[in-house]
C-alpha positions as CSV (number, residue, x, y, z in Angstrom):
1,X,70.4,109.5,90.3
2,X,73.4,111.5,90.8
3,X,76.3,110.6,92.2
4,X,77.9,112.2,95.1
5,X,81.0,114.1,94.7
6,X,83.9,112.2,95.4
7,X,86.0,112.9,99.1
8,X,89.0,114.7,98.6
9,X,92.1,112.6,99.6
10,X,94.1,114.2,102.8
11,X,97.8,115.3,101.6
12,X,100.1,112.7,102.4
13,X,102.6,114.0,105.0
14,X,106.4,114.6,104.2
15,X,109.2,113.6,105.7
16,X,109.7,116.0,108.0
17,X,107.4,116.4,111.1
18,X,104.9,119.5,110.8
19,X,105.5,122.6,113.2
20,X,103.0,121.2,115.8
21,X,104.3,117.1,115.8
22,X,107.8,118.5,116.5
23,X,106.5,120.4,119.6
24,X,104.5,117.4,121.2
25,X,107.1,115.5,121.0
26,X,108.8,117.1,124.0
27,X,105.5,117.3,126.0
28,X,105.5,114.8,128.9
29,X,102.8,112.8,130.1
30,X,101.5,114.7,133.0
31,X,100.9,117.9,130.4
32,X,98.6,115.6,127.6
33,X,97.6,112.4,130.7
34,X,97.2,113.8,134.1
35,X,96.5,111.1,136.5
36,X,96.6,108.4,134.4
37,X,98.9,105.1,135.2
38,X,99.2,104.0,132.0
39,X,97.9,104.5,128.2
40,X,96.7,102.9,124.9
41,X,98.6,102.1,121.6
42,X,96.3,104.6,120.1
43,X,96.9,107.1,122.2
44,X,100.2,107.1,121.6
45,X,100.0,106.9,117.6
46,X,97.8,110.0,117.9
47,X,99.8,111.9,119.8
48,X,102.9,111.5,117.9
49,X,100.7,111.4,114.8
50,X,101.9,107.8,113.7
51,X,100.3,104.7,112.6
52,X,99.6,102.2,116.0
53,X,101.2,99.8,113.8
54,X,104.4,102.4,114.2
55,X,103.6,102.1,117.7
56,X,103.8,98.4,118.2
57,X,106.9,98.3,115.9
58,X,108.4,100.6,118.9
59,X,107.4,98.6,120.9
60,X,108.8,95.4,119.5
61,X,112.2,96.7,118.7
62,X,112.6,98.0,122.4
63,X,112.7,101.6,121.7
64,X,109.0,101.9,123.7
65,X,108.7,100.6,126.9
66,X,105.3,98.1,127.6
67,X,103.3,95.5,129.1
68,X,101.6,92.8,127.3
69,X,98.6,92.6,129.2
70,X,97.1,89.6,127.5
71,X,99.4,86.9,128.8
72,X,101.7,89.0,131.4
73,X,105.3,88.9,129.4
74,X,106.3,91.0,126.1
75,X,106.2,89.3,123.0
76,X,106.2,90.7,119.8
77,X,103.3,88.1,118.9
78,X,100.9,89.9,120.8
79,X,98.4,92.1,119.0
80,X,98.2,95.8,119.5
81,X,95.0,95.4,121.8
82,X,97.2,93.7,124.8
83,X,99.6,96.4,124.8
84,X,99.1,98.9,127.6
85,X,102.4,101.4,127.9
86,X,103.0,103.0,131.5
87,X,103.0,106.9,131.5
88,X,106.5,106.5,132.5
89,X,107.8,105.1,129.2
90,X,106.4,107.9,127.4
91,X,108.4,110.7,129.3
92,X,111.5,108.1,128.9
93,X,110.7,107.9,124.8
94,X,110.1,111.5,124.3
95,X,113.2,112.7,126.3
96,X,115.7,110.1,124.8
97,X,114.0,111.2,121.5
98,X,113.8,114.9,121.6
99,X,116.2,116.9,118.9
């Protein structure tokens, strides 16, 4: 039997953010989530082409506004799946962030 070729690995990304990742970071919410209330750790990680374990480390440190939906207050002991983040906090993040 032959074996199947193996799967190139991706290029790892450099430091600095690719042309379009430094463009969506000044898009607000109602351009990428029209009428939506709030959004999903991994929806955030992909659109700012991070880990969701990136995410939740915004999260925790303050820097991302969230709810812990699982048991109602923040905590940084809550897994990634109780985290829901209010469109609002995302147009706060990406305009106290943009360069």
């Amino acid at each position: 039997m032959k074996t199947p070729p193996a799967t190139p690995m991706p290029p790892r990304r450099s430091a600095a953010a690719p042309a379009d990742e430094r463009a969506l970071r000044g898009v607000l919410s109602q351009e990428l989530w029209a009428g939506r209330t709030v959004l999903y750790v991994r929806e955030i990680a992909r659109a700012l082409h991070v880990t969701e374990q990136h995410v939740v480390n915004l999260i925790t440190e303050g820097r991302l506004r969230a709810i812990n939906v699982g048991n109602g207050v923040s905590s940084s002991k809550a897994t990634r799946d109780y985290w829901r983040i209010p469109v609002g906090a995302w147009d706060a993040y990406i305009q106290e962030n943009a360069s």
